[in-house]
C-alpha positions as CSV (number, residue, x, y, z in Angstrom):
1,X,8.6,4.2,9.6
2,X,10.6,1.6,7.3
3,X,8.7,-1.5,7.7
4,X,10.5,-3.6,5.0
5,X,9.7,-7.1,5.9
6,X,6.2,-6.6,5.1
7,X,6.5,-5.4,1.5
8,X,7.2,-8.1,-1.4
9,X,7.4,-8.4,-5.1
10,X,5.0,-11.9,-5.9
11,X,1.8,-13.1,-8.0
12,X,-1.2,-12.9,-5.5
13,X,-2.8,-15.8,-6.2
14,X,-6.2,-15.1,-4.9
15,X,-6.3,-12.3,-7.8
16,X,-3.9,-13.4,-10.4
17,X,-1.5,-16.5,-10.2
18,X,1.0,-14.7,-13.1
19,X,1.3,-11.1,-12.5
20,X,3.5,-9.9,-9.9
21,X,2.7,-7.7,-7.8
22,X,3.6,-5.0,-5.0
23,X,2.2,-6.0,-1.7
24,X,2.0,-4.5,1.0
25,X,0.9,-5.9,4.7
26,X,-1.3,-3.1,7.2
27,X,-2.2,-4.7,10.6
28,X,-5.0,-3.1,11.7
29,X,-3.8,-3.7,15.2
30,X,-0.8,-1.7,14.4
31,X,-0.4,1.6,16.8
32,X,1.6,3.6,14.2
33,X,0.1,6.9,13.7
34,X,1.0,6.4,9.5
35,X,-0.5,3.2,9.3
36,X,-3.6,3.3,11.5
37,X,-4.4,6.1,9.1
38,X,-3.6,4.1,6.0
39,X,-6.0,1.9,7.6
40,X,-8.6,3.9,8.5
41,X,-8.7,5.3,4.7
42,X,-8.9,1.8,3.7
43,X,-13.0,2.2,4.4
44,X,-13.3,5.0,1.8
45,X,-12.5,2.4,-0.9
46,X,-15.1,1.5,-3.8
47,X,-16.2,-2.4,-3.8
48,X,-14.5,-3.9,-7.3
49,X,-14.5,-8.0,-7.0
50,X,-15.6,-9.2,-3.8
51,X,-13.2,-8.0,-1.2
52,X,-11.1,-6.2,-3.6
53,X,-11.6,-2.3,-3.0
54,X,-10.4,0.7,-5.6
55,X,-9.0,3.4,-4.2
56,X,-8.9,7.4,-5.4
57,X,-5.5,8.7,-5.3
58,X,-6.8,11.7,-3.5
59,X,-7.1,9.2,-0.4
60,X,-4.4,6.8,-0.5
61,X,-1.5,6.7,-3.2
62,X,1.9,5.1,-3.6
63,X,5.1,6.2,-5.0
64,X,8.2,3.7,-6.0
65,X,11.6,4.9,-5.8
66,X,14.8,3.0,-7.1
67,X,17.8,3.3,-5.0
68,X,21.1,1.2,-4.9
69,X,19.5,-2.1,-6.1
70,X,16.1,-1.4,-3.7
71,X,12.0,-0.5,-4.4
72,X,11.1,1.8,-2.0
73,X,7.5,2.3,-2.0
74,X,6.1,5.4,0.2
75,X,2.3,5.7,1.2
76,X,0.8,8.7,0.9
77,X,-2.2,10.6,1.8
78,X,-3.8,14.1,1.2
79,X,-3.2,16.7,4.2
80,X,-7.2,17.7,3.9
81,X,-8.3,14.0,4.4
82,X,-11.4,14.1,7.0
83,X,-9.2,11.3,9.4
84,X,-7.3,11.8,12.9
85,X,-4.7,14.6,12.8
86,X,-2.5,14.3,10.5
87,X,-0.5,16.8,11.7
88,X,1.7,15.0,13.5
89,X,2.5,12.8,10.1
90,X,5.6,14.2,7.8
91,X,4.5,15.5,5.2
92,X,5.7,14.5,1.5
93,X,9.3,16.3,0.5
94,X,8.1,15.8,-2.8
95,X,4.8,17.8,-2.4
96,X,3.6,19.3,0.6
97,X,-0.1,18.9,0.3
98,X,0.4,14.9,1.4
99,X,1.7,13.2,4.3
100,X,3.8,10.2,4.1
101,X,2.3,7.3,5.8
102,X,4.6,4.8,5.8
103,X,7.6,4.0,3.4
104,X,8.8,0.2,3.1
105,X,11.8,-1.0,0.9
106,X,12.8,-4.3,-0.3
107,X,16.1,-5.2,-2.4
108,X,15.0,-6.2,-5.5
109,X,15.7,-5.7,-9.6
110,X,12.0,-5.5,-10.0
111,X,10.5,-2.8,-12.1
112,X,7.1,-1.4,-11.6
113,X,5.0,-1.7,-15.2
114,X,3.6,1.1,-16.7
115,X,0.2,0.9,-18.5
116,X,-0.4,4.1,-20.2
117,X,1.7,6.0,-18.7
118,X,0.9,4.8,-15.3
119,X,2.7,3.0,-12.9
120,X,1.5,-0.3,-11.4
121,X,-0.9,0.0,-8.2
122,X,0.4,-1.3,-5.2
123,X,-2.4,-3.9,-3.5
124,X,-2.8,-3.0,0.2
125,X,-3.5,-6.1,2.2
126,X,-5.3,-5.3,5.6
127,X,-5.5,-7.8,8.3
128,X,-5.2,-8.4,12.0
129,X,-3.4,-11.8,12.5
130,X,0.6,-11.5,12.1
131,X,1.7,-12.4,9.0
132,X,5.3,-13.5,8.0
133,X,4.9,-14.2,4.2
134,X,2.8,-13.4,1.3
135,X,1.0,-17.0,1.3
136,X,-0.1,-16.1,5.0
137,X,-1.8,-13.1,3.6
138,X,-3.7,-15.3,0.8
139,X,-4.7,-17.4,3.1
140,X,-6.2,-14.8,5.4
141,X,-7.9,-13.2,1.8
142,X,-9.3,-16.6,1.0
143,X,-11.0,-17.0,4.8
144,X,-12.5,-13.3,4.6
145,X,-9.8,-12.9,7.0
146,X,-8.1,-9.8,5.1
147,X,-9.0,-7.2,2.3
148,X,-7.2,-6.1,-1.0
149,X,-7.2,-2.5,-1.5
150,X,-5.6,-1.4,-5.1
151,X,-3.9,1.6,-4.1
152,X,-3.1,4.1,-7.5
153,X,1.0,4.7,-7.8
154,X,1.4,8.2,-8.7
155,X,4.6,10.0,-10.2
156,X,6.7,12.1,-8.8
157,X,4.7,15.6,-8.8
């Protein structure tokens, strides 16, 4: 399930030029059981900007984890989600009422911010042409090729 090359700290410049951000890549045409679900969860998103969908954390969340110099980000899901069986998923060590998705991990000094006590959401960036960089995914955003989600980063439980 480690997928690292397609996680990376970087501005999205479609949304903001400045901020960095926590990106990660989902190929719809991916035949992962994690991340056709991740995918298939992407539809239950509320409309924010155009093409920019808001996510409930009851449906998709992320957790960052810092270990020896890396981000580890793990995608997470609620076992009672009305999508294919999740069953077959791992569920969460951390709490057992979510299954993990995916986890990606990238080295890096980066540090999530925090805005009131929250951590930074993590923008899911959906597509179906391969992608090798974070520019290709802007590019495929500003064509209507590809979707933001802005997935809510929770705490450990």
């Amino acid at each position: 399930m480690d997928d690292s090359p397609r996680l990376w700290i970087t501005p999205f410049a479609p949304l903001d030029a400045e901020r960095p951000e926590v990106l990660l890549a989902l190929d719809r045409t991916s035949t992962d059981p994690g991340e056709q679900t991740a995918c298939a969860l992407l539809d239950r998103g509320h409309e924010g900007e155009e093409g920019v969908f808001y996510l409930l954390a009851e449906d998709l969340s992320a957790r960052y984890a810092r270990t020896r110099g890396r981000l580890d980000v793990t995608l997470l899901t609620g076992r009672d989600r009305p999508v294919r069986d999740l069953a077959a998923l791992e569920s969460d060590p951390l709490d057992p009422t979510r299954a993990v998705l995916l986890r990606r991990s990238v080295a890096t000094d980066f540090q999530p911010a925090e805005d009131d006590g929250e951590p930074q959401p993590v923008l899911l960036v959906d597509h179906v042409d391969p992608v090798g960089s974070p520019a290709d995914l802007a590019a495929l955003f500003t064509r209507g090729e590809a979707g933001v989600a802005v997935v809510p980063a929770v705490h450990h439980p």
